[in-house]
C-alpha positions as CSV (number, residue, x, y, z in Angstrom):
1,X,0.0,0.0,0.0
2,X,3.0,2.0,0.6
3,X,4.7,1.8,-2.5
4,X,1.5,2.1,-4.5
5,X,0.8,5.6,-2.7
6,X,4.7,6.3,-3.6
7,X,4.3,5.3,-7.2
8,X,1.3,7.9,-7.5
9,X,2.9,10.4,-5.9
10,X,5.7,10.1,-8.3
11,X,3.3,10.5,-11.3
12,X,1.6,12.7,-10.2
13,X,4.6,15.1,-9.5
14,X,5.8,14.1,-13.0
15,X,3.0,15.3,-15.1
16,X,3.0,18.7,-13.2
17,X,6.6,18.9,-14.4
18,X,5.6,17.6,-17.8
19,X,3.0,20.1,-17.9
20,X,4.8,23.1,-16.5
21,X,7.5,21.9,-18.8
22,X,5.2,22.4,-22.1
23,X,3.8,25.5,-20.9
24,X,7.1,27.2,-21.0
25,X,7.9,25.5,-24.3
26,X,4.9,26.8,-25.5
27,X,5.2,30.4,-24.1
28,X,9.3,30.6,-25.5
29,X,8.3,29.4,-29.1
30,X,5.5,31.1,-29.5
31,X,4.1,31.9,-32.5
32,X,5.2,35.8,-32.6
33,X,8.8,35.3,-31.4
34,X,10.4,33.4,-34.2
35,X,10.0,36.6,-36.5
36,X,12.1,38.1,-34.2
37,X,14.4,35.4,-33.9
38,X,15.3,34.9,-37.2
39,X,15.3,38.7,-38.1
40,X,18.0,38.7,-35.7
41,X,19.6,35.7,-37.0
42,X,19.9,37.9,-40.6
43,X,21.3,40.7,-38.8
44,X,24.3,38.5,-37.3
45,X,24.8,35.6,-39.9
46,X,23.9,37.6,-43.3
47,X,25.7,40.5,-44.6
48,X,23.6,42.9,-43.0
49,X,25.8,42.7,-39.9
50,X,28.1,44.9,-41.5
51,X,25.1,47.5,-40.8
52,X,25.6,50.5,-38.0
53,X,24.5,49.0,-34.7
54,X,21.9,51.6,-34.1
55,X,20.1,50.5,-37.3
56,X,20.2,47.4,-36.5
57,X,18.2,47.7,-33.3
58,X,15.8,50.2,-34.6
59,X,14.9,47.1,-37.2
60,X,14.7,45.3,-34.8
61,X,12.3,47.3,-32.3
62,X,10.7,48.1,-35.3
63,X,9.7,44.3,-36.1
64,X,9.5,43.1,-32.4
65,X,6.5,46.6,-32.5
66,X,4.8,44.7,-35.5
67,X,4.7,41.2,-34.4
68,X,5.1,40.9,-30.8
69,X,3.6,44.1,-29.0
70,X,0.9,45.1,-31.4
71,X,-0.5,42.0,-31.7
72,X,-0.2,40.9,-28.4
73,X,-2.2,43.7,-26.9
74,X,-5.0,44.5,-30.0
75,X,-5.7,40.5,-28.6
76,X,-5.3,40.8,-25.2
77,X,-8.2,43.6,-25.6
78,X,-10.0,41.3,-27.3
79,X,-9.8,38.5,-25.2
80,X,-10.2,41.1,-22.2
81,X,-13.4,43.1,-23.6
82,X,-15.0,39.0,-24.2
83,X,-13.9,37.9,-20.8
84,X,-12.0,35.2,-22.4
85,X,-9.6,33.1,-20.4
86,X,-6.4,32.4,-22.8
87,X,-8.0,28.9,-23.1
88,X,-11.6,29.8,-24.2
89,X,-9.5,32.4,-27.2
90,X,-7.9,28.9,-28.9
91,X,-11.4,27.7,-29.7
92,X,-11.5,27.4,-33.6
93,X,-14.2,30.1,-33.7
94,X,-12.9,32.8,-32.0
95,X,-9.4,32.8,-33.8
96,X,-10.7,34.7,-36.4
97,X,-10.2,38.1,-35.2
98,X,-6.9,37.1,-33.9
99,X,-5.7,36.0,-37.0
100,X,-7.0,39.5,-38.3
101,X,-5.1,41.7,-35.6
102,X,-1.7,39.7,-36.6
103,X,-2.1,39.5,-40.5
104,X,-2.6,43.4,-40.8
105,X,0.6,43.8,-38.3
106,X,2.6,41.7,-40.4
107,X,1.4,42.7,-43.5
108,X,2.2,46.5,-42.4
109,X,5.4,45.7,-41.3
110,X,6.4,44.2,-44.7
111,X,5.0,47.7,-46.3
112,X,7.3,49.4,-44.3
113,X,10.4,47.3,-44.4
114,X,10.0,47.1,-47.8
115,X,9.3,50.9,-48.3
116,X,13.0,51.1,-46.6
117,X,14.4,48.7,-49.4
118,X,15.5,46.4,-46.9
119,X,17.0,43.3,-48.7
120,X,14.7,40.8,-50.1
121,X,15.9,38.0,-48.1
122,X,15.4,39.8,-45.2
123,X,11.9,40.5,-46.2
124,X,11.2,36.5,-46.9
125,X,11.0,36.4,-43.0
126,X,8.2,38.2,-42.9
127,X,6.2,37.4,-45.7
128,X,6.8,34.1,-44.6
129,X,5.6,34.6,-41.0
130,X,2.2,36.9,-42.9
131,X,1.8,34.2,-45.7
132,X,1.7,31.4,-42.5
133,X,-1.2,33.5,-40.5
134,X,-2.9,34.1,-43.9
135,X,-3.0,30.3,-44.7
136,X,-4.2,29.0,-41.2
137,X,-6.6,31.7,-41.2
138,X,-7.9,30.5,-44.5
139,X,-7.9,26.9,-43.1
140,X,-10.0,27.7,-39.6
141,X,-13.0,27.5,-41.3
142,X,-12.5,23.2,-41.2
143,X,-9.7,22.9,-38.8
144,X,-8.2,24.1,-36.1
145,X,-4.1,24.4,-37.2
146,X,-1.7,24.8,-34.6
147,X,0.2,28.1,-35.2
148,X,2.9,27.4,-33.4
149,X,3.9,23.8,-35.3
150,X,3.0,26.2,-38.6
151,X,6.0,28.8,-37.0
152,X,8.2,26.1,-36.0
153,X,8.1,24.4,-39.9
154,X,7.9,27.9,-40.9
155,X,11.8,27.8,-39.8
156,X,12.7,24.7,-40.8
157,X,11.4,25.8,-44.3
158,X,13.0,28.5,-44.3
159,X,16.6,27.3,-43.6
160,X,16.5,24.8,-46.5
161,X,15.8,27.8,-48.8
162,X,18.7,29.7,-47.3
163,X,20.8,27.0,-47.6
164,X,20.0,27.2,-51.2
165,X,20.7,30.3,-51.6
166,X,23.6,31.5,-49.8
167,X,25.0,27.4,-50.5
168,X,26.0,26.8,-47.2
169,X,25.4,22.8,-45.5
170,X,22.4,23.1,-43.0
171,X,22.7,20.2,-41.8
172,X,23.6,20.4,-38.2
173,X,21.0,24.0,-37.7
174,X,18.6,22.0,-39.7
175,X,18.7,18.6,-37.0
176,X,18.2,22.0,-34.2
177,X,15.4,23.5,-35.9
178,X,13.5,19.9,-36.7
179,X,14.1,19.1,-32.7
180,X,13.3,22.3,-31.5
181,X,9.6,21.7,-33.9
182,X,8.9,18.6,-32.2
183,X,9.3,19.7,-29.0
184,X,7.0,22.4,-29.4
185,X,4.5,20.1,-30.8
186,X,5.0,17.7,-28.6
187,X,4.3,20.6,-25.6
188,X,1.3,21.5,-27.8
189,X,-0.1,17.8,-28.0
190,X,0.4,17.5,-23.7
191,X,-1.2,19.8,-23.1
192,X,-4.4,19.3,-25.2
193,X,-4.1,22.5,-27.6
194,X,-3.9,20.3,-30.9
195,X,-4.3,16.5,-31.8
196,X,-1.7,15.2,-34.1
197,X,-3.9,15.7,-37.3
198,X,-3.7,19.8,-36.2
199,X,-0.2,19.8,-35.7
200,X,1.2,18.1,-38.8
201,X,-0.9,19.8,-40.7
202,X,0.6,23.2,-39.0
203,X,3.9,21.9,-39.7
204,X,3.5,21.1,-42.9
205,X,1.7,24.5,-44.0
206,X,5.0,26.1,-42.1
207,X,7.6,24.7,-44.1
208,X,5.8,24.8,-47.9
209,X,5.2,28.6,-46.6
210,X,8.7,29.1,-45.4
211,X,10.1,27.7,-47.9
212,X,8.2,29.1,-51.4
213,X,8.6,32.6,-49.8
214,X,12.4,32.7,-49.2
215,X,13.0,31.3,-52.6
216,X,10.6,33.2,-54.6
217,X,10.3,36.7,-53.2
């Protein structure tokens, strides 16, 4: 009786870990940081880090304004003026207005970056990240695609077109990036956002997005 009470304790204390474990997973990759990330990934790996260091962190405010903060408090008003927990916001009917808020952030952000002639390549980030929300927002109407497993491909998609074009190997960044994916769908799948059938489909719409748009913009 002992050990049996032992042995439940033990689970028990390992699914809070497992939990509290995908929730910061979840909260690190989200969605609206990777833009970020791989702008500033450009800024030190590309060229463009031959660029004044002021510029480079006012493009980088400047994108960090356009797909972090703005979005994240038009939907936080949302979700606030509803009374929505964040929970009750994921339900595939009310990620419409969401998807809105971010697709007209993004797709003003790539108006002004490219109004600045910043480098295509560059600009491939975040027509990728846009052309990502437009496509799940597109898809809502039958299913529910995890964004975050569409960001994560999104990455992965985009490294094999950089790869391409700057003929570098990506092999060992591409092994990270594919790990780093799973991982966040695996957080996703624990803690019941997605099913599998949501998250490959998020993956996969990530890395054909990713992908085409680095290549062909």
């Amino acid at each position: 009786m002992f050990l049996q009470r032992l042995f439940q304790a033990r689970s028990r204390r390992s699914v809070s870990w497992l939990v509290l474990t995908s929730q910061v997973v979840s909260l690190l990759f989200s969605p609206f940081y990777l833009p970020v990330i791989a702008f500033a990934a450009l800024l030190v790996f590309s060229y463009l880090n031959m660029l004044p260091l002021l510029t480079k962190v006012l493009l980088l405010v400047l994108v960090y304004c356009f797909t972090i903060a703005l979005p994240h408090f038009f939907i936080f008003l949302y979700r606030k003026f509803n009374g929505w927990t964040r929970h009750q916001l994921g339900r595939r009917e009310r990620r419409y207005v969401p998807y809105a808020v971010s697709i007209a952030s993004y797709a003003s952000l790539f108006y002004i970056l490219a109004s600045i002639h910043v480098p295509r390549f560059a600009l491939a980030i975040i027509a990728g990240a846009l052309s990502i929300q437009v496509v799940c927002a597109l898809v809502n109407s039958r299913l529910k695609v995890s964004t975050h497993a569409a960001a994560s491909g999104g990455v992965v998609g985009s490294l094999m077109a950089f790869a391409l074009i700057f003929s570098f190997d990506p092999t060992g960044w591409l092994c990270l990036t594919v790990l780093l994916s799973g991982m966040v769908c695996t957080a996703r799948f624990v803690l019941r956002q997605h099913t599998l059938r949501e998250l490959g489909w998020g993956v996969a719409i990530g890395v054909v997005c990713g992908f085409c748009c680095v290549i062909f913009i």
